[in-house]
C-alpha positions in Angstrom: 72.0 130.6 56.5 73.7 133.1 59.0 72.9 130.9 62.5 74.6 133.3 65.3 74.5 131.1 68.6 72.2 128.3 70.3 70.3 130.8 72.2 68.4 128.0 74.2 67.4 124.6 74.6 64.1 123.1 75.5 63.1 120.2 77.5 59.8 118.6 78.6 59.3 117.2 82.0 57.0 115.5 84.2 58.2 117.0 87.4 59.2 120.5 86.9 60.5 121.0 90.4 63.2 118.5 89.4 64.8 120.7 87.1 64.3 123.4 89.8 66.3 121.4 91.9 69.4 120.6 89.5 69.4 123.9 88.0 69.4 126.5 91.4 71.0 123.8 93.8 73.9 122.7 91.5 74.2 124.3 88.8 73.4 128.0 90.0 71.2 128.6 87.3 68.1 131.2 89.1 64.5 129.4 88.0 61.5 131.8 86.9 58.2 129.7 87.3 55.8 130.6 84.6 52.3 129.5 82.3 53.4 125.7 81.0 56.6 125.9 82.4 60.0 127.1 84.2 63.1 129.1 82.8 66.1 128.7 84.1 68.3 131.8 83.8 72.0 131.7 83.3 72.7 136.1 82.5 70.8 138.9 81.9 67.8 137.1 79.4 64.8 135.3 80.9 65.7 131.8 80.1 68.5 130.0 78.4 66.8 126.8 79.4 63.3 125.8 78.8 61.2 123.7 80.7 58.2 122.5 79.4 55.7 120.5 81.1 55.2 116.8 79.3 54.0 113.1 79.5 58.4 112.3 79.2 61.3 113.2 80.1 63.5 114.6 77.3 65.2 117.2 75.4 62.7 118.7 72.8 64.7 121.3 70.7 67.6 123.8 70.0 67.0 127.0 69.8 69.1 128.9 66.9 69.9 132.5 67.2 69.7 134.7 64.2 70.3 138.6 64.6 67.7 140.0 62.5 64.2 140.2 61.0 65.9 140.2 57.7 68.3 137.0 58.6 65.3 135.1 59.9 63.1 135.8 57.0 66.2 134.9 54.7 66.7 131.3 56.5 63.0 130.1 56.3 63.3 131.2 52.4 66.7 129.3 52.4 65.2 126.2 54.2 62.2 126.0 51.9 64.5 126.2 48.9 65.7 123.1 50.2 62.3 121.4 49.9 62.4 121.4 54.4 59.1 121.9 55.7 59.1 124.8 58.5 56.4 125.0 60.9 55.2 128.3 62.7 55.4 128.6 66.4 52.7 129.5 68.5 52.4 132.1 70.5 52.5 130.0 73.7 56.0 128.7 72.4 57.1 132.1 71.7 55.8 133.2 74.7 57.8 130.7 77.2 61.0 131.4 75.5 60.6 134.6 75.5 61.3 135.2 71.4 59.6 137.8 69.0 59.5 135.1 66.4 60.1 131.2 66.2 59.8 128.8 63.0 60.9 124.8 63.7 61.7 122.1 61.6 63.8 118.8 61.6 67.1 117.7 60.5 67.1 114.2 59.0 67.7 112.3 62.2 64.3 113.8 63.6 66.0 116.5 65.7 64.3 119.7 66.1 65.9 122.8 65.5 63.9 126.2 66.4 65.3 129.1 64.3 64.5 132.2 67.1 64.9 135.9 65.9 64.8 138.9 68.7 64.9 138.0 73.0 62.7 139.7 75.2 64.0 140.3 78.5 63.1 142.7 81.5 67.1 142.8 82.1 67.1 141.8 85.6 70.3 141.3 87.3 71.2 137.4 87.2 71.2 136.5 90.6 72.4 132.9 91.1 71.2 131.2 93.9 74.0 129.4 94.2 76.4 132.2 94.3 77.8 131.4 90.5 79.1 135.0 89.8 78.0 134.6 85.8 78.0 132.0 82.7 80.3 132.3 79.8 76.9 133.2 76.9 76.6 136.6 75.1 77.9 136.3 71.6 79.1 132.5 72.0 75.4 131.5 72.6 74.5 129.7 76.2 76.6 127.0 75.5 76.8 123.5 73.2 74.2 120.0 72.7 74.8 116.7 71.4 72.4 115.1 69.7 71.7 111.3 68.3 72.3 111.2 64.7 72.3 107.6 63.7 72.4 108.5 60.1 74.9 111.3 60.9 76.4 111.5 57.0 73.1 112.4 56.4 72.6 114.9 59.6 75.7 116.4 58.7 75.5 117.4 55.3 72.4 118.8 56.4 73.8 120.8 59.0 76.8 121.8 56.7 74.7 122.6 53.3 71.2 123.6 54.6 71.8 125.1 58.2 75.5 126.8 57.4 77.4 124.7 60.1 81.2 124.0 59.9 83.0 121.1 60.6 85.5 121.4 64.0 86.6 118.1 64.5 85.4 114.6 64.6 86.3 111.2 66.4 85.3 107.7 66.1 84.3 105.8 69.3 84.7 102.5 69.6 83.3 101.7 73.2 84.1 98.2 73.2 87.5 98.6 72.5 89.4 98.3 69.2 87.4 95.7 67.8 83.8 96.4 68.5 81.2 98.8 66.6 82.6 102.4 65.7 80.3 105.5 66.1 81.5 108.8 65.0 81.1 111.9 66.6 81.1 115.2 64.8 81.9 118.6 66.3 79.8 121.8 64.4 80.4 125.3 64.9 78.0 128.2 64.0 78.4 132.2 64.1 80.2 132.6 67.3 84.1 131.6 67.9 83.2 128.9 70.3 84.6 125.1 69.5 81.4 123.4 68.8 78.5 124.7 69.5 76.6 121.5 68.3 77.9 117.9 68.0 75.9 114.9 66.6 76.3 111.3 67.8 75.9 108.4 65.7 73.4 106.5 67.3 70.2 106.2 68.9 69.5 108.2 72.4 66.3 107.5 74.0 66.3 110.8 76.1 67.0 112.8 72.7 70.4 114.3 73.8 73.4 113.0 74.8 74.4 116.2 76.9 74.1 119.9 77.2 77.4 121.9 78.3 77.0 125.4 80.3 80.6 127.6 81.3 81.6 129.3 84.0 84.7 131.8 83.8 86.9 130.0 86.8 87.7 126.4 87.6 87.1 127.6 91.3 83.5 127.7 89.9 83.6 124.3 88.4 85.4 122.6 92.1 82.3 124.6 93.8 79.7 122.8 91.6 81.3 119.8 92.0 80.9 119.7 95.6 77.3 120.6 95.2 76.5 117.8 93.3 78.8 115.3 95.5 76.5 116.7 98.4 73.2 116.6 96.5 73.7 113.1 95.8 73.0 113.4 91.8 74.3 110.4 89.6 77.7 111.3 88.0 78.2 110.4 84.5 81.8 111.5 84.0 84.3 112.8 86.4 86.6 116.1 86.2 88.6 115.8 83.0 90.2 118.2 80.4 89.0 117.6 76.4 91.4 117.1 73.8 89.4 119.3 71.3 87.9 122.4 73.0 90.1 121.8 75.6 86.9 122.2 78.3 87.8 121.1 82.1 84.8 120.2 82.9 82.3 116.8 84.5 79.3 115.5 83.5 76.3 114.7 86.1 72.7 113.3 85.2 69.7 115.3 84.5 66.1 114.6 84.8 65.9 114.6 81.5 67.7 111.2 81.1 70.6 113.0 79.5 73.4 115.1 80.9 74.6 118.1 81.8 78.5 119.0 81.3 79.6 121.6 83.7 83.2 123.0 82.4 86.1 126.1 82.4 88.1 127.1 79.6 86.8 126.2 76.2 88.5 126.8 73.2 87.6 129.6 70.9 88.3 129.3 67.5 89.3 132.0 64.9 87.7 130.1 62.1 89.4 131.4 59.0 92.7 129.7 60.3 91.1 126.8 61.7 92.3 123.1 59.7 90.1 120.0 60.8 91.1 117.0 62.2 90.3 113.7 63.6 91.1 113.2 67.4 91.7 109.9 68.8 91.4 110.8 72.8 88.4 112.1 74.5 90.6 113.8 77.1 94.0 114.9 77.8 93.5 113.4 81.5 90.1 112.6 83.9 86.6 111.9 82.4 86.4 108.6 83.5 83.4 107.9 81.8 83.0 104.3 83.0 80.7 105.7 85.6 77.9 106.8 83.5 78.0 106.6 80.1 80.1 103.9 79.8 78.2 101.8 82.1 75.1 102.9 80.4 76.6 102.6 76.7 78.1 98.7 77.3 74.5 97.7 79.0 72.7 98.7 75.7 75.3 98.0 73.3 75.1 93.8 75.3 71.2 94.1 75.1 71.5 95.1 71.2 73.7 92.0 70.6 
């Protein structure tokens, strides 16, 4: 299967304006109000984020780029070779995120994944309202999602042998310390040069997602959104730090979703073909102090389980 880029994500709220605020008041994203819901812009597309009207809070799906009528017809063939039912969208669905066609299905960890051939767009000017000069998309796709995989052998394999996926890199988290439970993370790439365009997390996430990511081209850009949230008064999940692995500077702050947003400079892109895996033992080369948010967060569930 020849997946390009995650083109979007979708997300389902019950207060729309919400996502208004986050999106053109820190983030810069510009937000386009239309029938059953609100994109929010990051270039020269209508929408790299969808916001769907809903009874929760949540992230709902991924949208997968492929390039071509031919590749999209190929992949639902592919997928149904593999015995994985594919649903057709509807023409409100395509409709909101602006695609000429749409199928769906999920991975074994009940994740949906849209498969999306062909954007409309009116090719506006991106105007952020927020003054964010532009987003690091085009070919590397908007950006990357992690998403809950408590079977993640199982999600991965999956990813690898159905959807075409490669493995980056992987680490195993052991949030309360050496000798508590381990959960693996795994870092997927797709079509496009960037680091990981996917990761899975093994274990459960209520909200659906552990974070999106979004780029900006300068780490002036990141300092500026940083002081937007400070002064918005948003819940920070993970303070200014530099990844070991895609080597992203970047901090994390708290959507309405329930899951977060990672707002970052500088990831790594990757020319696959000389690329080795490995397993990385460090989140960060320095900051993401993620005690604030998701470690606070993480220990408080991890207590309740035992």
């Amino acid at each position: 299967m020849d997946i390009a880029a995650l083109a979007y994500s979708v997300v389902t709220a019950t207060d729309l304006e919400s996502w208004v605020r986050l999106g053109e008041d820190i983030a810069g994203f510009s937000a386009t109000r239309l029938p059953g819901g609100i994109a929010l812009r990051l270039d020269d597309r209508a929408g790299r984020i969808f916001v769907e009207q809903g009874r929760d809070d949540c992230y709902a799906a991924s949208g997968w780029e492929v390039r071509s009528r031919r590749a999209f017809d190929a992949a639902i063939d592919e997928l149904a070779g593999h015995g994985v039912t594919v649903q057709p969208s509807t023409q409100d669905e395509r409709a909101l995120r602006h695609v000429i066609d749409m199928a769906w299905f999920t991975d074994p960890a009940g994740n949906r994944h849209e498969l999306a051939y062909g954007y409309v767009s009116a090719f506006d000017r991106f105007v952020s309202p927020a003054g964010v000069p532009a987003f690091v998309t085009g070919d590397l796709g908007y950006g990357h999602a992690v998403l809950p995989a408590p079977n993640i052998a199982q999600t991965r394999d999956f990813l690898i042998d159905v959807m075409g996926f490669g493995l980056s890199d992987f680490m195993v988290h052991r949030p309360l310390g050496p000798g508590g439970p381990e959960m693996r993370i795994d870092f997927m790439h797709c079509g496009n040069a960037r680091h990981h365009s996917l990761a899975l997390f093994e274990g459960a996430v209520p909200a659906g997602c552990v974070h999106m990511m979004v780029e900006v081209p300068t780490l002036d850009e990141v300092g500026r959104a940083h002081d937007r949230m400070l002064k918005s008064g948003a819940r920070l999940m993970a303070t200014l730090g530099k990844h070991t692995n895609d080597h992203m500077t970047s901090f994390y702050i708290q959507t309405p979703g329930g899951f977060a947003l990672e707002y970052g400079f500088g990831g790594l892109q990757v020319d696959w073909a000389r690329h080795t895996e490995f397993e990385f033992t460090e989140v960060s080369l320095w900051g993401h102090d993620f005690s604030v948010g998701f470690g606070a967060d993480e220990k408080a569930q991890l207590a309740d389980a035992a």
